[in-house]
N, C-alpha and C positions, 0 to 999 in steps of 0.2 A: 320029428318035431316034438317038442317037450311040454308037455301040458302041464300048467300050473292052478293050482286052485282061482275061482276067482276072490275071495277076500286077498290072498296073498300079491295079486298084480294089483289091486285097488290100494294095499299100504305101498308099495313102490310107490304107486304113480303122486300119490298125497306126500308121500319122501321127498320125490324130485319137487315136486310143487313149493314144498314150504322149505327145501334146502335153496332155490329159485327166490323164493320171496327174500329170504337170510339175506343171500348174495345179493339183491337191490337193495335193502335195507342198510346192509355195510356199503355201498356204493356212494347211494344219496346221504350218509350219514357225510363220508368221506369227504363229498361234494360242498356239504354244507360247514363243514371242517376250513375248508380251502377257502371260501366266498367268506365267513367271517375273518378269516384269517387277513386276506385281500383287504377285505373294508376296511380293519383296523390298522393297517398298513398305510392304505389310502388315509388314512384321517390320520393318524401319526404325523405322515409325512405334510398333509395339510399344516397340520399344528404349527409344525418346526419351520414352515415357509412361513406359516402369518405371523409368527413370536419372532423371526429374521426381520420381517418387512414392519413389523411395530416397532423393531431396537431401532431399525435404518432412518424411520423418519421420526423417531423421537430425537436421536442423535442432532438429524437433519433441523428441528426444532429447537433444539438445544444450542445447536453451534450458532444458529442462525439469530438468536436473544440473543447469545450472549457477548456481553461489552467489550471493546477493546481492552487488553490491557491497558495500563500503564504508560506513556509515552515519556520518550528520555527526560530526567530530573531538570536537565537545562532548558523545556522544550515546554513550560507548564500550560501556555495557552497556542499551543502549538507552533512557536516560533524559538529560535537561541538571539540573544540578543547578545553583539558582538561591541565590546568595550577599546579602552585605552589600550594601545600595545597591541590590538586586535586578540585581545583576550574573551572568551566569553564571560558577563556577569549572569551571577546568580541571579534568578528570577522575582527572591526577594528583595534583591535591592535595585531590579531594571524597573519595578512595579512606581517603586519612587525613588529616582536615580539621585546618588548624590557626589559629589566630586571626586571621593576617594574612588568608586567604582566604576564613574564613567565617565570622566573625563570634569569640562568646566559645567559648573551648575546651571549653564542655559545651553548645553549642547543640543546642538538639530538630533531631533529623533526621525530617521530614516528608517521605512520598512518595504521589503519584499515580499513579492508573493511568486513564484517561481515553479517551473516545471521543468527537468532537466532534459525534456526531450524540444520543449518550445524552441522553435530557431527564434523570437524576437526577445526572450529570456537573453539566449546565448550573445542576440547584436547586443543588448542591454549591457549586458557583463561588457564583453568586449574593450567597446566604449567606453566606459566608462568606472570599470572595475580597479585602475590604479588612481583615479581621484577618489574614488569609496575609501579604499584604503588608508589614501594620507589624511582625509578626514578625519576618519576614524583612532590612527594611530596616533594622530594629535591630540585628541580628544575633544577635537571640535564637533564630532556628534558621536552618537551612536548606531551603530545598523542592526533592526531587526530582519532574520533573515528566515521565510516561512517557505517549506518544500512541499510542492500539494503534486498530485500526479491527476490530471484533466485530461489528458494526451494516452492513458493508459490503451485505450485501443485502437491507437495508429502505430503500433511497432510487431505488425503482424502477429498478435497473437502472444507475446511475447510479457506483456504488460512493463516496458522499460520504465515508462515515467512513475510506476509504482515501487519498482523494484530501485531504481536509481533516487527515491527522495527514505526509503528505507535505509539504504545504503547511509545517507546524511543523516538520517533518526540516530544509527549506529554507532555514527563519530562522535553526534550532540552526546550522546550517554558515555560513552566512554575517553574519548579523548578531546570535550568539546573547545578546547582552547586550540586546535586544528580546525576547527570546524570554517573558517574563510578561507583557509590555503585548498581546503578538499572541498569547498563547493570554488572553488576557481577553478580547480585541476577537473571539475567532472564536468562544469564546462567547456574547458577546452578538447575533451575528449569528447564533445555531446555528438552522437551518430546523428542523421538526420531524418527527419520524421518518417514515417512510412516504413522503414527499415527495422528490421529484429531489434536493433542497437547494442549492446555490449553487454554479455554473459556476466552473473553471477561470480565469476572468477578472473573476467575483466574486470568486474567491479571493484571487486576486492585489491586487483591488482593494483589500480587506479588509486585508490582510496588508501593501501598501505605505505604505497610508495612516496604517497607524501613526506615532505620533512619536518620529524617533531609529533607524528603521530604516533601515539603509545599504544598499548595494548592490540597489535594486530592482529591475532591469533583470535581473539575475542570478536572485533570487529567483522573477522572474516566469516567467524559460525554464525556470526548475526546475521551475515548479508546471504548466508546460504538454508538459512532457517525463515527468514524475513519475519524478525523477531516482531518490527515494526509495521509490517505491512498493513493488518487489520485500523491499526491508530491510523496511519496518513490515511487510512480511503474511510474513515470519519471524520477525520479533519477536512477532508478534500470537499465532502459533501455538507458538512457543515459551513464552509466559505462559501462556496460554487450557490447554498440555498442562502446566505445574505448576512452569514455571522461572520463578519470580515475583524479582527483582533486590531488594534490603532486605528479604526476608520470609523468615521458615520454614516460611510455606504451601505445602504440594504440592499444592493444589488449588484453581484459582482461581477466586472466587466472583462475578466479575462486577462489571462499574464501576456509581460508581466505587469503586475500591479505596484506601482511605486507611489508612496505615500512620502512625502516629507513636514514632519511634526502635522499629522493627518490628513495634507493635501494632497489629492490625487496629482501629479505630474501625467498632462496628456502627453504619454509619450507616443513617438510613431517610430516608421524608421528613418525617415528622415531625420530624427533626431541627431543631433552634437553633442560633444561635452558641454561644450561653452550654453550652450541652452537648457540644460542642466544643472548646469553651476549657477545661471542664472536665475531659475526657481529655487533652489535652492537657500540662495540668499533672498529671495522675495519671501518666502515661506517661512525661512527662519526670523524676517521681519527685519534684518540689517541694513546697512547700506553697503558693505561690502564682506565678504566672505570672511567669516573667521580662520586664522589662518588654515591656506592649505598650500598643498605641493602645486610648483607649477605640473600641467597636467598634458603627458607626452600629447605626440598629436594621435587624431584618431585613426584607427586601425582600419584597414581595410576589411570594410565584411565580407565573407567567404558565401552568406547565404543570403536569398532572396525571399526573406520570411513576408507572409502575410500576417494580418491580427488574428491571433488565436479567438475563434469563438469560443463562448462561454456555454461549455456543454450544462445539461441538465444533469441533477445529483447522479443518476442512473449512467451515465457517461463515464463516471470515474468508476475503473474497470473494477469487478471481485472477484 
């Protein structure tokens, strides 16, 4: 065995000792290296969720101010008001109508309030859509004609009655002198309540196929963009809360809504033409009809509509 001094085993062992201390020292440094490193990773990645989740509901704040667009030029106080020939007039001259734009200077001013998914909308039209007509194209009145979507959440999810009175914003703006032949044509195509009802590209089908309808290609990005959609579910909830456009109604009673020169027509469905034609001439103040067509007979209705109740503004879907 090999005997060593004792100073020379006392510096070994004080060696190991503080080469021992070294080694924890770079350890815990290491340690503490990693944990800030950790932290600031952790609060980095904090940051970048709280600055994601303040863009999303500023966004969400943003979108939610702010105003519709624009609604179609023809469409100023949310209706197209339909003239002689069944042309639409300009809005500044349906404001104060005068012979050359709409017909005789005491024509009935008739207005609608309509939802293209409404079955008593559709009996309404039915019924009565070819004496509208020859009315109109005689220029014995005028038709204002207002697309509101109320119904938007009975077409499973789908929102028809919004996307179907967009589709009509679409024509109003761009080809509004189709605007009576394409609100005929969408209801006679109207699916029935409760049901998905007709895609975006039925819509367009529907709506291009018309005859004399211009700009399709246009009408169709509109109806796939729903350029108009925001406007009708302010218009919808602006009527539905008692700003009803031709009416002294504050309160509105659900489609559809026929006004003639501002009387409400209680329709039902038991209604006729002939009982129509007959408020009509009471209301226009005559004693008999300015001329019209004689008026086919009535149509068999296909639906067993009840009264659309009058949802609350929250009803019409967004």
């Amino acid at each position: 065995m090999t005997n060593r001094p004792e100073g020379s085993a006392r510096d070994e062992r004080n060696a190991r000792r503080a080469a021992a201390r070294e080694r924890a020292q770079r350890t815990r440094t290491q340690q503490k290296r990693r944990q800030r490193g950790a932290r600031i990773g952790l609060q980095v990645g904090l940051g970048v969720v709280l600055v994601a989740a303040a863009t999303i509901v500023t966004l969400v704040l943003v979108n939610s101010s702010r105003p519709a667009g624009p609604g179609p030029q023809s469409m100023t106080d949310g209706g197209i008001t339909i003239g002689t020939g069944l042309k639409a007039v300009d809005p500044a001259a349906s404001s104060s109508p005068s012979p050359s734009a709409t017909g005789s200077a005491d024509a009935v001013r008739i207005t609608l309030y309509v939802d293209y998914l409404c079955p008593i909308c559709g009996a309404f039209e039915q019924t009565n859509s070819d004496y509208l007509e020859g009315l109109v194209t005689s220029g014995a009145a005028t038709l204002d004609i207002h697309p509101i979507a109320i119904l938007s959440n009975r077409s499973q999810g789908t929102k028809y009655s919004l996307r179907a009175a967009n589709a009509a914003a679409c024509v109003a703006e761009e080809s509004p002198d189709s605007f009576f032949a394409v609100n005929r044509a969408l209801f006679a195509k109207q699916p029935e309540e409760g049901t998905p009802g007709l895609t975006d590209q039925q819509l367009a089908d529907v709506v291009t196929s018309v005859p004399g309808v211009r700009k399709g290609s246009t009408i169709e990005s509109c109806i796939e963009d729903q350029r108009y959609g925001k406007w009708v579910d302010e218009q919808t909830t602006a009527v539905t809360g008692g700003d009803i456009p031709g009416s002294d109604l504050t309160e509105f009673p659900g489609t559809p809504l026929v006004l003639v020169n501002g009387q409400q027509y209680p329709y039902s469905t038991a209604s006729t033409n002939d009982e129509f034609r007959t408020f009509v001439v009471s209301a226009a103040g005559a004693t008999e009809a300015t001329p019209t067509p004689t008026p086919s007979s009535t149509p068999t209705r296909s639906a067993r509509p009840t009264r659309t109740p009058t949802p609350s503004p929250s009803a019409s879907a967004r």
